[in-house]
C-alpha positions in Angstrom: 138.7 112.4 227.3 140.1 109.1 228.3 139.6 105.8 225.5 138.9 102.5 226.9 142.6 101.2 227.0 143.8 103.7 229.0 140.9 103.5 231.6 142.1 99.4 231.9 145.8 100.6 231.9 145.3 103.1 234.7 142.4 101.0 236.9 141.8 97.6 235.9 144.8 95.9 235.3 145.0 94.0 239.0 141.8 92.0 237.9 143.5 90.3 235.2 147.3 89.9 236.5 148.6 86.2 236.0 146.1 85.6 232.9 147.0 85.3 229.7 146.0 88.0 227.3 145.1 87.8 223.7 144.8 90.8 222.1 142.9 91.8 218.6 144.0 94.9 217.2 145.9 97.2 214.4 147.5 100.5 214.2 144.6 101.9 215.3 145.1 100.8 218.4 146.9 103.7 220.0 146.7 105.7 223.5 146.9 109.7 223.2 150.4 109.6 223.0 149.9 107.3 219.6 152.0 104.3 221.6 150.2 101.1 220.4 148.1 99.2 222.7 150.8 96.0 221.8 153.5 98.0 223.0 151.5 99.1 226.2 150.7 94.9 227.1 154.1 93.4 225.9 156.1 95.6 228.6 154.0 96.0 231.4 155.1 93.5 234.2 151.3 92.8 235.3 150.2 91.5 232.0 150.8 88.4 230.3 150.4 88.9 226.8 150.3 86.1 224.4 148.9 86.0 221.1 148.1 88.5 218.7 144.8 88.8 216.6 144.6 90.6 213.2 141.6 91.7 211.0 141.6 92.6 207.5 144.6 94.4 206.3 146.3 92.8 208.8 148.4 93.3 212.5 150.1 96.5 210.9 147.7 97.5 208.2 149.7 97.3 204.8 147.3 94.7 203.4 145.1 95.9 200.2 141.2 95.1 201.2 139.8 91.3 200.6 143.5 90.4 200.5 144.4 87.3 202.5 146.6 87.3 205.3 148.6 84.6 206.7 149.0 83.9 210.5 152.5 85.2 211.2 155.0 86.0 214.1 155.4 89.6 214.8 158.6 90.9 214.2 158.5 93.7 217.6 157.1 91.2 220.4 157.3 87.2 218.6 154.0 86.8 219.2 152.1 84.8 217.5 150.2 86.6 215.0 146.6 84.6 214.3 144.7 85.9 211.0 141.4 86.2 211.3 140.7 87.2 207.5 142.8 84.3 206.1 141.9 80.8 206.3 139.3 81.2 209.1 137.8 84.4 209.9 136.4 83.2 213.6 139.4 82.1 216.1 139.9 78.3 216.0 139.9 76.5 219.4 143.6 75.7 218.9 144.0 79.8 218.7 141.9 80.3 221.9 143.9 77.6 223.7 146.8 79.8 224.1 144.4 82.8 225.8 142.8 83.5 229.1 140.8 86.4 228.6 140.5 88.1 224.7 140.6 91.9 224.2 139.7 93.7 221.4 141.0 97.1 220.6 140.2 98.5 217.0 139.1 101.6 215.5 135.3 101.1 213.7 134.4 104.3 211.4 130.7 103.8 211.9 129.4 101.9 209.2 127.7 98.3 208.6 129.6 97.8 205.9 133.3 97.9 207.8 134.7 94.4 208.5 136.0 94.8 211.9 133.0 95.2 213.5 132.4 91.4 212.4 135.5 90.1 213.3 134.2 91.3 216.6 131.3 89.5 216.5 132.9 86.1 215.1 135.6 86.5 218.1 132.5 87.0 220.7 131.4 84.0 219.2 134.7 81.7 219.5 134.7 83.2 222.9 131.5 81.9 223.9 132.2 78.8 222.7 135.4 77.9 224.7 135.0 79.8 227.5 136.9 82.6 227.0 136.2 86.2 228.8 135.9 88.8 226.1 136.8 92.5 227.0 136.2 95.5 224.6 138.4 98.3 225.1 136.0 101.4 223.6 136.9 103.5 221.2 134.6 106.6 219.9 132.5 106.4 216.8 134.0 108.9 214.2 131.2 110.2 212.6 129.2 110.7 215.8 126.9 108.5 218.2 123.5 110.1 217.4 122.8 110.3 213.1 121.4 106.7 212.2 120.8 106.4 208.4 120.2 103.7 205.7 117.7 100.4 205.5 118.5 97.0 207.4 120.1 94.2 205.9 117.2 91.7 205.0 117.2 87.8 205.3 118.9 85.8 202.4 121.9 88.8 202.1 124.4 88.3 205.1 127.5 88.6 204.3 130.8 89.9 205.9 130.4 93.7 204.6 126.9 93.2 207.0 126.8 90.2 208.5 123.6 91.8 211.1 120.5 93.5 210.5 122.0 97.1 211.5 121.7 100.4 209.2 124.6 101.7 206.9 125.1 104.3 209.4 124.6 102.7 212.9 125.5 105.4 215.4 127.1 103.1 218.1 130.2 103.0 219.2 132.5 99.9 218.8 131.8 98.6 222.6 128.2 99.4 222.3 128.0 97.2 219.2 129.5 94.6 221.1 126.8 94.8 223.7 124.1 94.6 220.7 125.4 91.7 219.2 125.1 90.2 222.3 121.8 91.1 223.5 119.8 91.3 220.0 121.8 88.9 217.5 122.4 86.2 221.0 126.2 85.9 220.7 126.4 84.0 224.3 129.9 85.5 225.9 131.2 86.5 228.8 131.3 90.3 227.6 132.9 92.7 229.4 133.7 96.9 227.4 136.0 99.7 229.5 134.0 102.4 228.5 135.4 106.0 227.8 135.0 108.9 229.7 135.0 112.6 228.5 133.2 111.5 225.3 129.8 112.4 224.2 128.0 111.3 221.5 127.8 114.4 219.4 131.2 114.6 218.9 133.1 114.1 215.6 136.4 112.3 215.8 138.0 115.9 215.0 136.5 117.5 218.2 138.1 114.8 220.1 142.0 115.4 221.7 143.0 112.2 219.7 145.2 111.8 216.8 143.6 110.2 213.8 145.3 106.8 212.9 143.6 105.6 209.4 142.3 102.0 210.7 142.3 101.2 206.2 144.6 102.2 203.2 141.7 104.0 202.2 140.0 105.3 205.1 141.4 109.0 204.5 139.7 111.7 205.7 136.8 112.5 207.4 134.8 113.7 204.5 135.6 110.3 203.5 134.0 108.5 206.6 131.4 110.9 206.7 130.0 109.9 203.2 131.3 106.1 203.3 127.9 104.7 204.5 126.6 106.3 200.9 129.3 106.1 198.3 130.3 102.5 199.5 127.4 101.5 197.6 129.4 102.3 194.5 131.7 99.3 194.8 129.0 97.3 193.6 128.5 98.9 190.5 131.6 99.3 187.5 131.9 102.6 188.6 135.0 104.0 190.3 134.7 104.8 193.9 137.7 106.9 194.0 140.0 103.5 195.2 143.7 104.0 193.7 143.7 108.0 193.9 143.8 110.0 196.8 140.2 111.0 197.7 138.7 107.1 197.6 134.6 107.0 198.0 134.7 111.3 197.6 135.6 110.9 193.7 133.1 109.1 191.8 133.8 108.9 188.1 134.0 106.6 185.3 135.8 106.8 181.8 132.2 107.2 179.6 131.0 110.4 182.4 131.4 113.9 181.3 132.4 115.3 184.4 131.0 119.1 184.1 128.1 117.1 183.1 127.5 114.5 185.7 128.5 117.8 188.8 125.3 120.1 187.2 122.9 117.8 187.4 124.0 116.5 191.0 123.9 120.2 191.9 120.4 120.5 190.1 119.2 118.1 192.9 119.9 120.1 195.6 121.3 117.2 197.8 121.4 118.5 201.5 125.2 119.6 202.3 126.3 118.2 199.1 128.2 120.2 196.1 129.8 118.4 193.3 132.9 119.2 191.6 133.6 118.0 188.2 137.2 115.7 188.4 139.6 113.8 185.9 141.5 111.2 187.8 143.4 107.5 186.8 143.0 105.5 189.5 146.6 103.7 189.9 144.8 100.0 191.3 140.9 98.5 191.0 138.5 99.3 188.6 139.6 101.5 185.2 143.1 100.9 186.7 145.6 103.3 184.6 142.5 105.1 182.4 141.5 108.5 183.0 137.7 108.6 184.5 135.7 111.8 184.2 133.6 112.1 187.4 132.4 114.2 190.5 134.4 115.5 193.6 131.8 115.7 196.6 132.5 118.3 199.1 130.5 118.5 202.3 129.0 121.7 203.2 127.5 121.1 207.1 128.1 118.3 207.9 125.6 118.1 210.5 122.8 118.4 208.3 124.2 115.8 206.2 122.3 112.3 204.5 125.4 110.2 203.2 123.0 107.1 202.6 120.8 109.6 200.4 124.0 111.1 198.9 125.3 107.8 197.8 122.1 106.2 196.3 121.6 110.0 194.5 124.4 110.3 192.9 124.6 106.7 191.5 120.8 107.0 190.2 122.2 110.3 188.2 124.8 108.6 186.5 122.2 105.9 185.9 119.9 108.5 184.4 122.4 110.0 182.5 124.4 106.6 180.7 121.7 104.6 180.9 123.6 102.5 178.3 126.7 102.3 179.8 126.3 102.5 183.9 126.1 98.9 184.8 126.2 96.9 188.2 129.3 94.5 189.3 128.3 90.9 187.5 127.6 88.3 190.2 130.8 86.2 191.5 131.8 82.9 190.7 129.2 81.6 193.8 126.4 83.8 192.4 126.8 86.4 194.8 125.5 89.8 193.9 128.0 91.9 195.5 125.4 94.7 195.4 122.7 92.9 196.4 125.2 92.4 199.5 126.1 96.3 200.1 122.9 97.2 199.9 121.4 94.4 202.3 118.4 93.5 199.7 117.5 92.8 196.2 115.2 96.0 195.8 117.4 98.8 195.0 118.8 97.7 191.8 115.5 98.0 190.1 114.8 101.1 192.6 117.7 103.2 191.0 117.1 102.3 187.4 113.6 103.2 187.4 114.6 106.4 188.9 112.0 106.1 192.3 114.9 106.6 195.2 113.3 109.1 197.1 110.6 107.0 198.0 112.9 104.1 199.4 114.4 107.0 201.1 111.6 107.9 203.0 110.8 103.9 203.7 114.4 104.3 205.4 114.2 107.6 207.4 111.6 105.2 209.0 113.7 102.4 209.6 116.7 104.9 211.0 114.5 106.2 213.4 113.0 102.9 214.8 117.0 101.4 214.9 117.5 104.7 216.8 114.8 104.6 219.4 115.6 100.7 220.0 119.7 101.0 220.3 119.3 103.6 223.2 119.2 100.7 225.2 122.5 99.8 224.2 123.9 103.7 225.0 127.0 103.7 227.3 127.4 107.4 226.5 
């Protein structure tokens, strides 16, 4: 297969000699031969690059998540190095003055709740605003381009971890998005993606001929991406979601759980593709920093068959069931936002998971998945 960038490299780079070039990316923005997309701009003669854009964790990557960065000058090229998850997360005018024509090349995982896909959209916007070209450079979608799962973020609960109506799981890749936000959401822009070619949409990041770059600290493995559009969900309760060991959002745990206890009865449910293993772990940053949690390991059976956004909301209505006097959602923040309320996209599923009646949401959303589904085809590059 052949990613976005190196169909521009190799084809399209005549159109845009003699403009300048701003470019949004990380280290995830590699060729097959893992050289970095700024590398590939900042020495070819035909292309004027000059300014650099960075999402959260930064250009580079080595910033923790919700951590500021500071615009910067990068230490390989001295470019400018503009922040967008700093003091502004959409490009000022000032920024855009510097630019032609914007490319984005980033990695997405596949899930609502990942920032990047955002930053895409508030750079489409800036775009549009000042007159700027925008060009995606596609990238596949880890965790496949066909299974949709999870409900839509309602009215009243945008935020940056879903800032669109989309599912948890939205089955698009990160060019495709692009053309949705532009089309359903009416970001005006002069949108351009370089598709791929050699991809389909069945395909797991691992059946690709690419190397994995993590795109996040703690964006590990792909057990890990495959059930992050579940276990996310458990950032928004005091529970541990793994952050600060090695196996973030696939060891769930807390220091009040009895692990043995808490893996039986998840096992007990007979959650598709799911088996729990009982864990000790101290997480070394985040919540219970430096205090040993008892919790659950999930492993992934087939991962075909899996349902992480069923996984997710199961497991946390266990350990509800189970310490109902000591599982407890995060408190609201100093603006009185309920940072649950905002994972989940609605105010429903709190009461939803304690009174124990998940599976019926879960069929409500099957329904949702399947009409996001149908309606995104549209959208399909691939």
């Amino acid at each position: 297969m052949r990613l976005g960038l190196e169909n521009f490299l190799d084809y399209l780079i005549q159109e845009y000699k003699g403009k300048r070039i701003g470019l949004v990316t990380n280290m995830t923005g590699v060729n097959h031969h893992l050289v970095p997309s700024i590398d590939l701009f900042y020495q070819h003669p035909d292309i004027n690059l000059t300014a650099l854009f960075g999402p959260e964790h930064g250009l580079r990557g080595d910033a923790k998540e919700g951590v500021k960065v500071g615009n910067d000058i990068d230490v390989k090229t001295g470019l400018p190095v503009f922040s967008l998850y700093g003091e502004t997360r959409i490009p000022s005018k000032e920024m855009l003055d510097t630019i032609d024509v914007m490319f984005i090349d980033l990695q997405d995982i596949g899930s609502r709740y990942y920032t990047f896909i955002y930053t895409m959209a508030n750079v489409m916007e800036a775009c549009g605003k000042y007159g700027k070209e925008f060009v995606v450079l596609d990238r596949p979608n880890p965790i496949n381009g066909i299974d949709v799962e999870g409900n839509l973020v309602e009215e009243g609960f945008t935020s940056f971890v879903g800032q669109y109506p989309i599912p948890n799981r939205h089955g698009l890749t990160i060019g495709e998005l692009a053309i949705l936000f532009q089309q359903e959401f009416h970001i005006a822009c002069d949108l351009r993606v370089i598709e791929m070619t050699g991809w389909s949409r069945e395909k797991y990041f691992d059946e690709t001929d690419l190397f994995w770059v993590q795109p996040t600290p703690n964006t590990t493995t792909m057990d890990m991406m495959l059930l992050y559009p579940g276990t996310c969900l458990v950032e928004g309760t005091t529970l541990s979601e793994g952050r600060g060991t090695t196996r973030p959002f696939e060891f769930i745990g807390a220091p009040f759980i009895d692990g043995y206890e808490l893996a039986k009865r998840i096992n007990e449910k007979n959650i598709s593709s799911i088996l729990a293993r009982p864990v000790s772990f101290v997480p070394t940053y985040q919540k219970h920093i430096n205090v040993r949690c008892e919790g659950v390991q999930l492993h992934i059976t087939e991962r075909r068959k899996l349902d992480s956004y069923k996984t997710g909301l199961k497991v946390i209505e266990t350990i509800a069931e189970l310490y109902p006097n000591n599982f407890q959602f995060r408190e609201p923040n100093e603006e009185g936002l309920d940072f649950f309320h905002l994972l989940t996209g609605t105010d429903r599923l709190k009461n939803i998971i304690l009174n124990g009646t998940v599976d019926q949401y879960l069929e409500e959303c099957k329904e949702t998945a399947l009409k996001f589904r149908e309606k995104v085809k549209n959208y399909h590059l691939y």
